[in-house]
C-alpha positions as CSV (number, residue, x, y, z in Angstrom):
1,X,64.0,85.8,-103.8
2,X,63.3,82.3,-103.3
3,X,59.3,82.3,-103.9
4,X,60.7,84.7,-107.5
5,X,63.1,82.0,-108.3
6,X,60.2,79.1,-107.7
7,X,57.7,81.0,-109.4
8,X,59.9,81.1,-112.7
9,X,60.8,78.1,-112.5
10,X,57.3,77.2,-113.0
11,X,56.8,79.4,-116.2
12,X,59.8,77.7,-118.0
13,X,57.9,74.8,-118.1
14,X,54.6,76.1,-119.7
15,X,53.0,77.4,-116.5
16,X,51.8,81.2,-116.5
17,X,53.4,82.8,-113.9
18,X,51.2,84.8,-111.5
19,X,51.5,88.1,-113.6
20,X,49.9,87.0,-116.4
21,X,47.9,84.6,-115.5
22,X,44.1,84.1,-117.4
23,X,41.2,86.0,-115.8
24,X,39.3,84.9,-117.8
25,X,38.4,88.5,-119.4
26,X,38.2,89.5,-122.7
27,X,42.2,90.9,-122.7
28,X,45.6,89.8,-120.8
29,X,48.8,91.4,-120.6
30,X,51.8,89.6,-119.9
31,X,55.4,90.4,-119.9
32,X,58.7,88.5,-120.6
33,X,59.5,86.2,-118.0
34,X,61.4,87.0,-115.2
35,X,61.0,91.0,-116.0
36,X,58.9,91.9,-113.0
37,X,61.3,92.8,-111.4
38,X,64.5,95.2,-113.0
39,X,66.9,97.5,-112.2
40,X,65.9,101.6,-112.8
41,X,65.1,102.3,-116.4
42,X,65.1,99.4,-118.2
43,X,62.7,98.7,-121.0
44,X,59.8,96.5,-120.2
45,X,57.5,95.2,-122.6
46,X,54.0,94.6,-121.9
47,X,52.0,92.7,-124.6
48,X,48.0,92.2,-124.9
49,X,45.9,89.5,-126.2
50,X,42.5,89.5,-126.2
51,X,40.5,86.4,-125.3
52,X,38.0,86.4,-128.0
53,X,38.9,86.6,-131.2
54,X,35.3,87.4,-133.0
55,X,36.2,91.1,-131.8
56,X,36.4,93.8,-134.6
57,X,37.9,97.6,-135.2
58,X,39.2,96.9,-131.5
59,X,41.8,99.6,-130.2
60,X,44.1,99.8,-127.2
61,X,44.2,102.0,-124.4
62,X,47.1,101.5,-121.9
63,X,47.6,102.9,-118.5
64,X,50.4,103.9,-116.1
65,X,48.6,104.4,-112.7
66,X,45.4,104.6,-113.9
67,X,47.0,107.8,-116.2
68,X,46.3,107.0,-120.2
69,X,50.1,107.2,-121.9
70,X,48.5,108.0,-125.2
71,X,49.5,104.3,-126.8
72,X,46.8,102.3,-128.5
73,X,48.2,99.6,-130.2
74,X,48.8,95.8,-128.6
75,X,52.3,96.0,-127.5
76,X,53.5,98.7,-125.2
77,X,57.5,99.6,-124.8
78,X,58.6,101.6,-122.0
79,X,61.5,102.8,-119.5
80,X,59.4,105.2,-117.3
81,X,57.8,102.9,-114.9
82,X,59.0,103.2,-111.2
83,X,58.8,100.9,-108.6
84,X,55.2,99.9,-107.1
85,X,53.5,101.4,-110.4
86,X,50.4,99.6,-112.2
87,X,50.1,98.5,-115.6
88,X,46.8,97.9,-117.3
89,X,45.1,97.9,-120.7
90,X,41.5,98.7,-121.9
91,X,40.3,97.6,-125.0
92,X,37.4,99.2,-126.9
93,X,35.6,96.7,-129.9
94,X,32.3,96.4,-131.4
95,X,30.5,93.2,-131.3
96,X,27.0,92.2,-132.3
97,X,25.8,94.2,-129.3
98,X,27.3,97.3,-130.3
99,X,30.7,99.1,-128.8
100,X,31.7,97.7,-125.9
101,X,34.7,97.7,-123.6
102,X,37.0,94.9,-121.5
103,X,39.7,96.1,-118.9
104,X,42.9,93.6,-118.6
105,X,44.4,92.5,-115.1
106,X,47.3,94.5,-113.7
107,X,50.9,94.1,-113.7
108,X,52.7,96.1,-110.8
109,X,56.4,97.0,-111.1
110,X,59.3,96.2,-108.9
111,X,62.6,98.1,-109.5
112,X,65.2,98.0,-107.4
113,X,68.6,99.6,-107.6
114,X,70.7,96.2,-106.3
115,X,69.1,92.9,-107.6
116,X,71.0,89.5,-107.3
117,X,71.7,87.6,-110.5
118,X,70.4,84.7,-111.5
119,X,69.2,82.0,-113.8
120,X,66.9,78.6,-114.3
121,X,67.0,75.9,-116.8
122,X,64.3,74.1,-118.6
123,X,63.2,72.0,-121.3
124,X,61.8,73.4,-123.7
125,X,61.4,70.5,-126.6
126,X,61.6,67.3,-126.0
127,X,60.5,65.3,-122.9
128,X,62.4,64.1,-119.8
129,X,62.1,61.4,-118.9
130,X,62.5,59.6,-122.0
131,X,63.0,56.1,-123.5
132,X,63.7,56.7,-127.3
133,X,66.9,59.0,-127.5
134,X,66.0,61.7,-129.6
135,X,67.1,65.7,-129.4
136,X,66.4,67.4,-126.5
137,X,66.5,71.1,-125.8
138,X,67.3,73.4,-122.7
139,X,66.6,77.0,-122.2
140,X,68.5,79.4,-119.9
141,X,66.3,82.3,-118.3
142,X,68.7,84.6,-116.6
143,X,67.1,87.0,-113.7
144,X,68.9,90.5,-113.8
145,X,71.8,89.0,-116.5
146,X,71.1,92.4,-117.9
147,X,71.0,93.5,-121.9
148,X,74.2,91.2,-122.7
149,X,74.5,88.0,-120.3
150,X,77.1,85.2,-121.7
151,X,75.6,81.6,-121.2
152,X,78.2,78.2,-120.8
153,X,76.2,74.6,-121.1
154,X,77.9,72.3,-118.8
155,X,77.0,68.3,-118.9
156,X,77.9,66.6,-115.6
157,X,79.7,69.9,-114.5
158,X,81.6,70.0,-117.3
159,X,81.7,73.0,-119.7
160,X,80.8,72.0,-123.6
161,X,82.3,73.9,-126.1
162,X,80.8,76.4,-128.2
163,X,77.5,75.9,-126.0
164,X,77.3,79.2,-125.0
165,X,73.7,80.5,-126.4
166,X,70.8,80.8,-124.7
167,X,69.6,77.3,-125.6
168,X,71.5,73.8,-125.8
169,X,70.0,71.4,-127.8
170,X,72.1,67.8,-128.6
171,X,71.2,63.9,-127.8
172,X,72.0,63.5,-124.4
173,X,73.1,60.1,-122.2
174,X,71.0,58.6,-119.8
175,X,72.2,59.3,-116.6
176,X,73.8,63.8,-118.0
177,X,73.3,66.2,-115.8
178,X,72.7,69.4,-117.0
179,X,73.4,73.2,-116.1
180,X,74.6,76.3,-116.9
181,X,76.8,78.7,-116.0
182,X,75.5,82.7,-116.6
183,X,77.5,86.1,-116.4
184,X,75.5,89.0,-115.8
185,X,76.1,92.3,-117.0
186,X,73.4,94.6,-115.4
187,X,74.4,97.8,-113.6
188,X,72.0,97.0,-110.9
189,X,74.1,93.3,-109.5
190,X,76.2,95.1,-107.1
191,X,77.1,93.7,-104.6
192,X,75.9,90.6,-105.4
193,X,78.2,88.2,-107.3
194,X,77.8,88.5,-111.6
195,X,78.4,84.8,-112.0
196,X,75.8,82.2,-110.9
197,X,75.0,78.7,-111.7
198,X,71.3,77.4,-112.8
199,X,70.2,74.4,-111.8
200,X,71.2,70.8,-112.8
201,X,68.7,68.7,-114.4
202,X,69.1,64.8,-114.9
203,X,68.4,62.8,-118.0
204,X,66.5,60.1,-116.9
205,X,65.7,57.3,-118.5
206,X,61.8,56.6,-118.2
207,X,61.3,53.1,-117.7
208,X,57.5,51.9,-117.2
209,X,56.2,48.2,-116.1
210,X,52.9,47.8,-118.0
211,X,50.2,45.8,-116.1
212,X,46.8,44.2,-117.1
213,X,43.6,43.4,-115.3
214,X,40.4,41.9,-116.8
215,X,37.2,41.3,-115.1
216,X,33.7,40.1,-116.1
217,X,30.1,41.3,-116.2
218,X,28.7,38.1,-114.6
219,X,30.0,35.0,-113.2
220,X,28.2,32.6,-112.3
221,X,26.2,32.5,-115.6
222,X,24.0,30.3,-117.5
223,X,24.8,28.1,-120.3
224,X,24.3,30.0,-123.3
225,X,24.4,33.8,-122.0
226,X,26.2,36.1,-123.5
227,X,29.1,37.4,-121.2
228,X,31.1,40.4,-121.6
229,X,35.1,40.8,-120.6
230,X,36.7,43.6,-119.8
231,X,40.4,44.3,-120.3
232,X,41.9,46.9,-118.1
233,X,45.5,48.5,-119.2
234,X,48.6,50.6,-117.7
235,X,51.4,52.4,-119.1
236,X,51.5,49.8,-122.7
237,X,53.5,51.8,-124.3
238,X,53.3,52.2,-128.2
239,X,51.9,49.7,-130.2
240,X,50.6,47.4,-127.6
241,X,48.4,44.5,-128.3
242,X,46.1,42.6,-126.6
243,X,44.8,38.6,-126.8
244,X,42.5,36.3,-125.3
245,X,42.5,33.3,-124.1
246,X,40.0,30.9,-123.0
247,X,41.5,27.2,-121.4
248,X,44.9,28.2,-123.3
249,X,43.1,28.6,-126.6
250,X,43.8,31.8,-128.0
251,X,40.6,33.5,-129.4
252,X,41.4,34.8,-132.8
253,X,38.6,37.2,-133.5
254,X,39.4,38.7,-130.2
255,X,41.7,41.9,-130.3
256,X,40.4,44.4,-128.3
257,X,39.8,45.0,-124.7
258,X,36.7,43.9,-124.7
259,X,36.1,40.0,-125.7
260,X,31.5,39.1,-125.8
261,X,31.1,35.2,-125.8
262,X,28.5,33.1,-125.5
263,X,29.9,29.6,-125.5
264,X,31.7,29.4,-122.1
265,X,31.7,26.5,-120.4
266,X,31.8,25.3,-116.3
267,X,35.2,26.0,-115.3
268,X,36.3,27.9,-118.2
269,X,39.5,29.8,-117.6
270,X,39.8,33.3,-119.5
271,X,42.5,35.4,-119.1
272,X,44.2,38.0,-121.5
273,X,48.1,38.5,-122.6
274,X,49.2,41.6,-123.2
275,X,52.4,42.2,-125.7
276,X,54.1,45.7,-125.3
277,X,56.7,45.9,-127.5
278,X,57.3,49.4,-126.8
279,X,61.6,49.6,-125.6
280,X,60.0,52.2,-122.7
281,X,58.4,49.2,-121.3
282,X,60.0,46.8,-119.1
283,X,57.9,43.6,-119.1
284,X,57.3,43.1,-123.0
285,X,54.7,40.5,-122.3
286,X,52.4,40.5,-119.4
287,X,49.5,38.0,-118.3
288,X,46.4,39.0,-116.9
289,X,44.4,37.7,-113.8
290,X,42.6,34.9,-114.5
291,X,39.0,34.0,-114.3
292,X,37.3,30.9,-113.6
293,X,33.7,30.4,-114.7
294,X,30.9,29.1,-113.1
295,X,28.5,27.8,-115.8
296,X,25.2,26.6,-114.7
297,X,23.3,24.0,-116.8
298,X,20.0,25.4,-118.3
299,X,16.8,23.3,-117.4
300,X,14.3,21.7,-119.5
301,X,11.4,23.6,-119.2
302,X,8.0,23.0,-120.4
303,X,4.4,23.9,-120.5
304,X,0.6,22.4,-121.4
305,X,-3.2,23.3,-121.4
306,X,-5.8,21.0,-121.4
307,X,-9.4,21.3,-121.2
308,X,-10.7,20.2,-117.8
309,X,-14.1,21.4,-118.0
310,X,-16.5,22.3,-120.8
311,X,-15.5,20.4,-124.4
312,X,-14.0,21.4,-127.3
313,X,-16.1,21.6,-130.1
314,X,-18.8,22.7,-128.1
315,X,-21.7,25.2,-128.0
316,X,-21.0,29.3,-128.5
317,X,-22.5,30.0,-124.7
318,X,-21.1,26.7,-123.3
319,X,-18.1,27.3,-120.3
320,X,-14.8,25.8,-120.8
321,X,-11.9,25.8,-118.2
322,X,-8.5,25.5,-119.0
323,X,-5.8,24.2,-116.9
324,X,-1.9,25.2,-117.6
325,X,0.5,23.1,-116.2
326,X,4.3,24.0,-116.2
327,X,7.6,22.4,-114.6
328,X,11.1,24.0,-113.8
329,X,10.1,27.9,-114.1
330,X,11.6,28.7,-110.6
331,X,10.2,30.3,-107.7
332,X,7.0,32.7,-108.3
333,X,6.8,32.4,-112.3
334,X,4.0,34.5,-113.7
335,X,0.9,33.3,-116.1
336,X,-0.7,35.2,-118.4
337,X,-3.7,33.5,-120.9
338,X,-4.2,35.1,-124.0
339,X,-7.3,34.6,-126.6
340,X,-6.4,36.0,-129.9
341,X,-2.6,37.0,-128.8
342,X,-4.9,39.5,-126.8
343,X,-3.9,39.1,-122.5
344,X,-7.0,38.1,-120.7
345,X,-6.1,36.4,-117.4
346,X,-3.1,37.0,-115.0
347,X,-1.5,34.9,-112.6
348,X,-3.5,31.8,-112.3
349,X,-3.1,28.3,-114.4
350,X,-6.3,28.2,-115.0
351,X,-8.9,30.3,-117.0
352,X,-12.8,30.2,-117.7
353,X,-14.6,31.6,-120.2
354,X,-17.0,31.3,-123.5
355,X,-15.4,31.5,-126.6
356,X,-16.5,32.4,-130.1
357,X,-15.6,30.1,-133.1
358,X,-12.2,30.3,-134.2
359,X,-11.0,32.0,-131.4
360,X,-7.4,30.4,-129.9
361,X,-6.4,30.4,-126.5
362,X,-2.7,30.7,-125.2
363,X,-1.3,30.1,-121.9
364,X,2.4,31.7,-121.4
365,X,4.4,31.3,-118.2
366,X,7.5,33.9,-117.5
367,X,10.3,33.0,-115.2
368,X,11.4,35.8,-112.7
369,X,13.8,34.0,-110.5
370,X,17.0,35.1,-112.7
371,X,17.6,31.2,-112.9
372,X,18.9,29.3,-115.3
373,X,16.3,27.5,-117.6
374,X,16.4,26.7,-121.5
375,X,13.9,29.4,-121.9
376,X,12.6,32.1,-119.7
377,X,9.6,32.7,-121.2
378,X,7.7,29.4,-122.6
379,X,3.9,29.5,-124.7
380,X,1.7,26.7,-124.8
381,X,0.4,25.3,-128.4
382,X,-2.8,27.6,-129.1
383,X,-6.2,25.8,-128.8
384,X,-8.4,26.7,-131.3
385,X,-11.9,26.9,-130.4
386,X,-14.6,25.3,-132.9
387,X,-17.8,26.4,-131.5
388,X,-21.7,25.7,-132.6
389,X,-24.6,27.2,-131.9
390,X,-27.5,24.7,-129.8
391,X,-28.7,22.3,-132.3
392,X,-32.9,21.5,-132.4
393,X,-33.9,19.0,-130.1
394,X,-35.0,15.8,-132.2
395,X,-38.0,13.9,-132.6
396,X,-38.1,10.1,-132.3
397,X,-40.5,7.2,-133.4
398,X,-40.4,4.0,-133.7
399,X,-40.7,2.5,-137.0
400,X,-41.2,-1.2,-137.2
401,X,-38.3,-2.5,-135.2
402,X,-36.1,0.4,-135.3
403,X,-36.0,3.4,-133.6
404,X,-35.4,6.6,-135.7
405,X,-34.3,10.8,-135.4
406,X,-36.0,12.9,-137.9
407,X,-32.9,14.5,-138.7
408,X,-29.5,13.6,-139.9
409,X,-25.7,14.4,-138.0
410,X,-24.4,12.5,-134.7
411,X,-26.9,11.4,-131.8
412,X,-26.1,10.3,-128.4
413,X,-28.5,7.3,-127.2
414,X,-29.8,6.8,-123.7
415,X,-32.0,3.8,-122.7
416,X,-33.6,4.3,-119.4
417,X,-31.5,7.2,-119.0
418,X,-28.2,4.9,-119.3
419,X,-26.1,6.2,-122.9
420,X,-25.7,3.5,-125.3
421,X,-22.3,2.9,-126.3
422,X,-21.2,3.4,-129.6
423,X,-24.7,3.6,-130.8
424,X,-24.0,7.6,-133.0
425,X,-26.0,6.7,-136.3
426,X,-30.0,8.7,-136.6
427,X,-31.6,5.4,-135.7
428,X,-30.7,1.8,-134.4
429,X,-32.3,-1.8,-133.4
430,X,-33.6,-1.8,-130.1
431,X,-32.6,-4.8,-128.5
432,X,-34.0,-4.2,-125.2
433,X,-37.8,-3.4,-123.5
434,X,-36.9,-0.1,-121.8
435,X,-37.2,3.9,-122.4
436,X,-35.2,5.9,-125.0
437,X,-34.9,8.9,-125.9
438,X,-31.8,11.2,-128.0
439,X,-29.6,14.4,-128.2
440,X,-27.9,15.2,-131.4
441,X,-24.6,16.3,-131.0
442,X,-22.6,18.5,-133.3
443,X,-19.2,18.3,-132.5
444,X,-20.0,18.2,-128.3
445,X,-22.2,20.9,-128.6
446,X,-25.3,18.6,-127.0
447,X,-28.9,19.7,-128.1
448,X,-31.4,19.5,-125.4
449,X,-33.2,16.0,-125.5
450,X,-35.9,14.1,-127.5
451,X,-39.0,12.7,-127.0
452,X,-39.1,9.4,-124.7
453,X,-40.4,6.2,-126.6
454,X,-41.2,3.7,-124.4
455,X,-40.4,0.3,-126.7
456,X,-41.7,-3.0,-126.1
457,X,-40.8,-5.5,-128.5
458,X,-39.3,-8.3,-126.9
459,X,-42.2,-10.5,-127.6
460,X,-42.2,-9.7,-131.1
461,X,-40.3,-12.3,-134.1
462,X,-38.1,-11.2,-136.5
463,X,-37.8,-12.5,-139.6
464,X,-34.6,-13.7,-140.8
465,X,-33.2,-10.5,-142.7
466,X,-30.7,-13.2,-145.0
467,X,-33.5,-14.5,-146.3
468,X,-34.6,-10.8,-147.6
469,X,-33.6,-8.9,-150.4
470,X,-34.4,-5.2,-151.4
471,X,-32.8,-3.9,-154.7
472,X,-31.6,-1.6,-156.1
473,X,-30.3,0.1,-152.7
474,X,-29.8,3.1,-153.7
475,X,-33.3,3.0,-156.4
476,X,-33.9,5.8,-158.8
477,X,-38.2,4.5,-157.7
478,X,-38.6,0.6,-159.0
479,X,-38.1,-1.8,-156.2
480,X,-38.0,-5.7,-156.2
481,X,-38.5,-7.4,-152.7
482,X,-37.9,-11.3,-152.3
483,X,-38.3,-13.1,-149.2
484,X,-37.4,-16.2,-150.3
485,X,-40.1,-18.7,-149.0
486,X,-43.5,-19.1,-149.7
487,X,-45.6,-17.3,-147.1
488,X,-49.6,-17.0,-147.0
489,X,-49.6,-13.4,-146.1
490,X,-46.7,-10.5,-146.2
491,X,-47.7,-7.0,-145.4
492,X,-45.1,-4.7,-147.4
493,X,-45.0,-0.8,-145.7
494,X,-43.1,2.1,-146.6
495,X,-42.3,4.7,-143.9
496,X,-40.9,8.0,-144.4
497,X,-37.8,9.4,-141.5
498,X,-40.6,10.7,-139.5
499,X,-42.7,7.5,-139.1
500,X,-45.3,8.5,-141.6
501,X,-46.8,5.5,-143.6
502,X,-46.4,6.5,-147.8
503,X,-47.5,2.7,-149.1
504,X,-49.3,-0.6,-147.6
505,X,-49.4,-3.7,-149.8
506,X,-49.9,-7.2,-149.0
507,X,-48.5,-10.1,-151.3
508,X,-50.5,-13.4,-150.8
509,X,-48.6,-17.0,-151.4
510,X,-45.6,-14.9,-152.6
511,X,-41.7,-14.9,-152.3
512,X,-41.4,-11.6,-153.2
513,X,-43.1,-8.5,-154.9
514,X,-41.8,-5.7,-157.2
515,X,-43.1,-1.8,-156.1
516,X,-42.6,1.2,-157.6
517,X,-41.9,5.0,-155.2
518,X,-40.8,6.8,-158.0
519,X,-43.6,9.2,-157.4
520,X,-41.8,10.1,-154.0
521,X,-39.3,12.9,-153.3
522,X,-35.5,11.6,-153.4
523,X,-34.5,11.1,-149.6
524,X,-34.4,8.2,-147.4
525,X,-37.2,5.5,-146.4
526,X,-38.2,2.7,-144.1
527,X,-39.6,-0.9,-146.0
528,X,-41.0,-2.7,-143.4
529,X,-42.2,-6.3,-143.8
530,X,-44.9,-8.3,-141.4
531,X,-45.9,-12.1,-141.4
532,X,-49.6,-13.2,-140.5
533,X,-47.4,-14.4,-136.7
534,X,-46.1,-10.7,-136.0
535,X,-42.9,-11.3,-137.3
536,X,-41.1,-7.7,-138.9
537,X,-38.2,-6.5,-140.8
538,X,-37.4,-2.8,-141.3
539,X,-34.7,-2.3,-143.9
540,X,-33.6,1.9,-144.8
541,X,-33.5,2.5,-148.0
542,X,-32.4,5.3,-150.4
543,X,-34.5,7.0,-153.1
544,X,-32.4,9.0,-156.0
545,X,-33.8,9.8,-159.2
């Protein structure tokens, strides 16, 4: 009787009870609760529900014993059942497969000719515990009270009047107690007492102490990360809300229980306050644990190429190296050099190669140490390659007293081997016995050298080039020469760029001459003078007509 009364107990409050428990099938019966068990010819009502619903022209078979009674519609009334028989239903339906069938579970029957009375109280709307007051309401289920039981409500042991329904609904007092009282009529009590007594159920008032907890993704972080906070909350109640605080600052845009920020600070405190204004709740405000943050400075980090072999400009199929230097990128950094954005040398700061014109080289260094530094991954400024191809080697001569390339751009100088300093122009003054020779040189990329002159005019007078005088300079072909002074002889040359002689005239007992080159191509020319003693001049000079 005991395990019935629990079991009942346990359907009042929404549980199904063991008889009509869900087989997951396609149809359950049930019956009312607290009917398994009846006194000799009483009805019983069995009910059937099927579990799916997409069923269609479904019909209803019931059984007493595995023997079809002939009903086939969802509810079955009957008084014939005995004690120990089975109850089952089958359902017939057609579905997209066609007809099919489903058999329910099975309800056996207990009837017994003396059954003791009995009842159990629950709540049927309503909830208890509760902190608002609002209407609550109890149901009686009476066990054998037979076809007319009488019901009395009692609060604190106390009968109510006019409660004497099956249900009892009213705003109840924290701290009630509530029961009832039933009277059974059934023919099958005997000897057991009609009267009986359910239950008695306390109001209880539900009080609940809200808590709060927040924690972080990462601590220690570096300055400038983005951390996340996480807000953790218990039994708020209704209409709880939530704020953050950072160093007793209160973060406006912060409302939720999550709060992303990125401009923390070393020993930052965060916390989080909740409100709960909910009357259930007995701490209206709480406070959080609180965090202390550890923010570690970011490092200046930086990084440099340089060319430490090679030049640029240079030649097309001349090697450069590249050297990348870095500082404060941790422990085991990687290094990747790029040409054209494209990767084309891994972990090593320095990188050889030829390079095309225009091409740009990159060196990138990536920190993997999870440090903190003002930037994890850093890109040099991009070289960008000018390369030539090998320019001609030159020829030199020596015309007069200077010593001159037969083509223009920048040449490099060497006397006995030594360069000259400074000395770039396509020819220059010797000032020295000795060897020369040139490279030309178009933006470092170095031709392969000249000729050797071997130059000895050390012995040789010059004359005094501010006594001389060549115009115009630039002439369009007329050209007056003075010298100043009287001399017997003065030999008057002219010279193309590659030392070949265009026009020899000598001007006796004069201070000067007039010559015209107009029959010459446009371009650039030597004039050199000579004295009967040796002494020269060579002056350039520019043709354009």
């Amino acid at each position: 009787m005991i395990r019935k009364f629990t079991l009942l107990f346990l359907l009042s409050f929404g549980i199904h009870s063991l008889l009509s428990a869900q087989v997951h099938q396609t149809v359950t019966i049930s019956i009312p609760p607290y009917t398994d068990t009846t006194c000799p010819g009483s009805q019983l009502t069995f009910t059937a529900v099927q579990s799916v619903d997409t069923f269609s022209t479904t019909s209803y078979h019931w059984y007493v014993d595995n023997v079809f009674t002939t009903v086939t519609i969802d509810t079955f009334y009957t008084t014939a059942p005995v004690d120990g028989d089975s109850i089952y239903c089958e359902i017939y339906y057609t579905n997209s497969a066609g007809l099919d069938s489903a058999r329910s579970n099975t309800i056996i029957i207990h009837r017994s000719t003396s059954i003791a009375p009995g009842v159990i109280i629950a709540l049927t709307t309503g909830s208890n515990p509760y902190c608002t007051q609002s209407l609550l309401t109890f149901t009686a289920f009476p066990i054998n009270g037979g076809t007319a039981p009488t019901y009395q409500w009692m609060i604190d042991g106390l009968a109510i009047l006019g409660e004497d329904s099956s249900t009892f609904t009213r705003f109840f007092n924290f701290n009630d107690t509530v029961s009832c009282r039933v009277v059974s009529n059934s023919p099958c009590s005997a000897p057991y007492n009609d009267t009986v007594f359910s239950q008695s159920v306390p109001i209880i008032k539900d009080s609940l102490t809200a808590t709060i907890s927040v924690a972080v993704t990462r601590n220690p972080i570096c300055a400038g990360a983005t951390d996340t906070f996480y807000a953790t909350v218990t039994s708020p109640g209704l209409g709880y809300n939530l704020s953050w605080y950072v160093d007793s600052n209160v973060i406006p845009s912060a409302l939720g229980p999550i709060y992303i920020t990125d401009t923390l600070h070393d020993h930052n405190l965060v916390y989080c306050i909740l409100t709960a204004p909910d009357e259930c709740i007995t701490n209206h405000s709480t406070v959080s644990n609180v965090i202390t943050m550890t923010v570690i400075p970011n490092l200046n980090n930086t990084v440099t190429t340089e060319i430490t072999g090679g030049a640029n400009p240079g030649c097309l199929d001349s090697i450069v190296t590249f050297t990348g230097t870095y500082t404060n990128f941790g422990v085991s950094p990687t290094y990747t050099w790029y040409v054209n954005n494209v990767p084309s040398a891994f972990n090593t700061t320095t990188f050889t190669s030829t390079f095309a014109n225009g091409d740009t080289v990159t060196f990138r260094v990536n920190a993997t140490d999870h440090g903190c530094y003002a930037h994890d991954t850093i890109s040099s400024n991009p070289f960008l390659m000018i390369r030539d191809s090998t320019p001609v080697a030159p020829l030199i001569s020596l015309i007069g007293d200077i010593v001159q390339a037969n083509s223009f751009g920048t040449f490099r100088w060497y006397e006995d081997s030594v360069l000259i300093p400074g000395v770039i122009g396509k020819d220059f003054h010797p000032s020295h016995l000795g060897y020369y020779f040139a490279v030309k040189d178009d933006n470092n990329c170095i031709s392969d050298t000249s000729n050797i002159l071997y130059v000895s005019l050390l012995d040789v007078k010059r004359i005094n080039h501010t006594d001389i005088s060549i115009a115009p300079n630039p002439t369009s072909g007329l050209l007056k020469i003075t010298w100043g002074v009287q001399v017997d002889r003065m030999s008057v040359d002219v010279y193309n760029v590659t030392g070949q002689g265009l026009l020899h005239t000598d001007a006796l007992g004069q201070t000067g001459l007039e010559t015209d080159i107009s029959y010459l191509p446009d371009g650039n020319y030597f004039v050199v003078l000579r004295e009967q003693d040796g002494s020269k001049a060579t002056f350039k000079i520019q043709l354009s007509k």
